[in-house]
N, C-alpha and C positions, 0 to 999 in steps of 0.2 A: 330475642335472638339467642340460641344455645351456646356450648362453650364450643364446638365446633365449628358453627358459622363465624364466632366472633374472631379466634383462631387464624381463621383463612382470612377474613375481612384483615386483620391486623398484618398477617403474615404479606397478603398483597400490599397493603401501605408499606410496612419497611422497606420490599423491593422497590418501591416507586422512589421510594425516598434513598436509599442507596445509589439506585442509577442515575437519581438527579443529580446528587452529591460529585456522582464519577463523572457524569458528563461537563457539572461546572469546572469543575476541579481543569479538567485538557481543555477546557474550551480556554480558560483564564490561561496554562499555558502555551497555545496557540496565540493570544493576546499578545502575550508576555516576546514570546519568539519573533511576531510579524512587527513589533516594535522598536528590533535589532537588538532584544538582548542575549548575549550569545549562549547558548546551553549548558555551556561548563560550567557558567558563572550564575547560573539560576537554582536558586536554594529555597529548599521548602518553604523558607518563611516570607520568601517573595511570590510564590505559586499560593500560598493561605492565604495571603493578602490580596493577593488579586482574587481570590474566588471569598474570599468573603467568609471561611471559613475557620475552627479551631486548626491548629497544628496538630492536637490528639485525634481530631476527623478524618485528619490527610492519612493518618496513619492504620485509620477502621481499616480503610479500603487499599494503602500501597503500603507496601516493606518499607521503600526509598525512592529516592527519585529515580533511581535506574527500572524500578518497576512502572514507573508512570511513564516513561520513555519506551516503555515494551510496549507500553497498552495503545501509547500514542502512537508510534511505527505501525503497529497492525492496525490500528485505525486507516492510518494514513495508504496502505495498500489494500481497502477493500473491495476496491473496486473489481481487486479480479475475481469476485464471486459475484458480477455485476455487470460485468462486459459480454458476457455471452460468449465467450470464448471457444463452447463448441461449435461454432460458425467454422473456426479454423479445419475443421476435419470434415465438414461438406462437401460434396461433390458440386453444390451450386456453389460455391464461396467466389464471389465479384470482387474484382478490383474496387468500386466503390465501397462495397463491404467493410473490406478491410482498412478501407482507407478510412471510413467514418468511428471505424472501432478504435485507433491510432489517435485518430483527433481526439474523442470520446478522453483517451485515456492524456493524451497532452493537457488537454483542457484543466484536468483534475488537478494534474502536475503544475500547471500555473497558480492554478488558484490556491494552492497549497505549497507554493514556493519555497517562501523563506521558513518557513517548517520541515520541509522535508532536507535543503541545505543543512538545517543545523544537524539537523540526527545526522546525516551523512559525512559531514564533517566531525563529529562529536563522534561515528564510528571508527574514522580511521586513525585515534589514539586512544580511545576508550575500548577494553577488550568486552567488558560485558554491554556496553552500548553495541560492539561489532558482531557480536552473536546473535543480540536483537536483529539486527539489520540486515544480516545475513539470512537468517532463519526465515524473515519475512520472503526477502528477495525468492530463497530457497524454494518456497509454498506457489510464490507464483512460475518460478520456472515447472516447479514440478506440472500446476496445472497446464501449462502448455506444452510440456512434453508426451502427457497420454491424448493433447488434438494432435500433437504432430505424429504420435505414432499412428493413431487411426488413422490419418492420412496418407503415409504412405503404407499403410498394410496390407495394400492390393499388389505392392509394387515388390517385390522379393530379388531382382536384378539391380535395380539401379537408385532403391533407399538407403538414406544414411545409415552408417552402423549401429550410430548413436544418438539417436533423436533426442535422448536426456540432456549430453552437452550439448548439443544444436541450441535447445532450449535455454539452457541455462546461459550462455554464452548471450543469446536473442537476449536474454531477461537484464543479464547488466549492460551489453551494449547501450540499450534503452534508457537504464539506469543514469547511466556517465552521459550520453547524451542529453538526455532532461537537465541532470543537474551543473552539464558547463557547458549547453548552447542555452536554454530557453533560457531567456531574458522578458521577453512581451510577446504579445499576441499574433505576431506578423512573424516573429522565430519560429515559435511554435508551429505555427502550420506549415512553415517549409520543413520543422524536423518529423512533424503526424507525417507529411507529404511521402516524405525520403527512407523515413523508416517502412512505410507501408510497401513501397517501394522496393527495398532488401528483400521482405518477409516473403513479399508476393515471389520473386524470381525464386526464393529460396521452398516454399511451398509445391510450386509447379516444375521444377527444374527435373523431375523426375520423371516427369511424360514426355519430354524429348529424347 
């Protein structure tokens, strides 16, 4: 093998083994989180011990814990590069549609509960936690503010002015709802239900 191919060969094993390293690293704590230990109170040497790692390892790959809390927030909202979201700006867009996209995305939000509770909590007295979380939230209103403008672009009489806070407004509504009604799996589908429900009158409110 030349020093080239060795090179490359090597160069792909260290990503492999970096992103494992990343991936245990949040998995351990997501562990950590769904066990009730609260966020403020979880220190690197508790996050190395559950992943099995050195403390100089935690540190190859994050600053501090607030970078590992960045990485795991955007984990934790990727779904909106994942939902299909240009659905919303279709001229075919069903009521079923939208209602399976809601569930789709409540579902995520259960199953990642007591995760997504503590970063939300842990934002609203932590400033650099709150920038994370905002920034996140931020990314997904943005993406559904260029469906909801394509959606009303036909309409120049009776669209909102501002499809951006439309959006963004939609995005933490969502937000606050997940995080103080879902409880169980029977909540959740009355709030996928109710929310789809808002989106749709708010979507179509402009053809009357």
């Amino acid at each position: 093998m030349g020093d080239e191919a060795l090179q490359t060969v090597q160069a792909r094993s260290g990503k492999r083994r970096r992103e494992t390293t990343i991936a245990d690293v949040l998995e351990a704590t997501r562990r950590l989180l769904r066990s009730g230990i609260p966020v403020a109170r979880l220190s690197v040497e508790r996050i190395v011990a559950e992943a099995g790692i050195a403390r100089a390892t935690f540190y190859l790959h994050f600053s501090d814990k607030h970078a590992l809390i960045a990485r795991l927030a955007e984990d934790e909202v990727a779904w909106r590069d994942e939902i299909g979201a240009d659905v919303l700006a279709g001229p075919g867009l069903t009521r079923t549609t939208l209602e399976a996209m809601m569930k789709d995305i409540v579902d995520r939000w259960v199953a990642e509960r007591e995760v997504l509770a503590a970063i939300i909590e842990l934002a609203e007295y932590d400033p650099q936690v709150s920038v994370i979380w905002r920034s996140a939230m931020h990314s997904v209103a943005e993406k559904a503010a260029v469906q909801f403008r394509a959606r009303w672009a036909s309409n120049d009489v009776n669209r909102p002015a501002d499809p951006t806070t439309v959006a963004e407004i939609f995005t933490w509504m969502f937000e606050r709802c997940c995080h103080q009604m879902v409880r169980d799996e029977a909540r959740a589908e009355a709030v996928a239900s109710s929310m789809a429900e808002i989106i749709w009158r708010v979507l179509n409110y402009t053809a009357t």
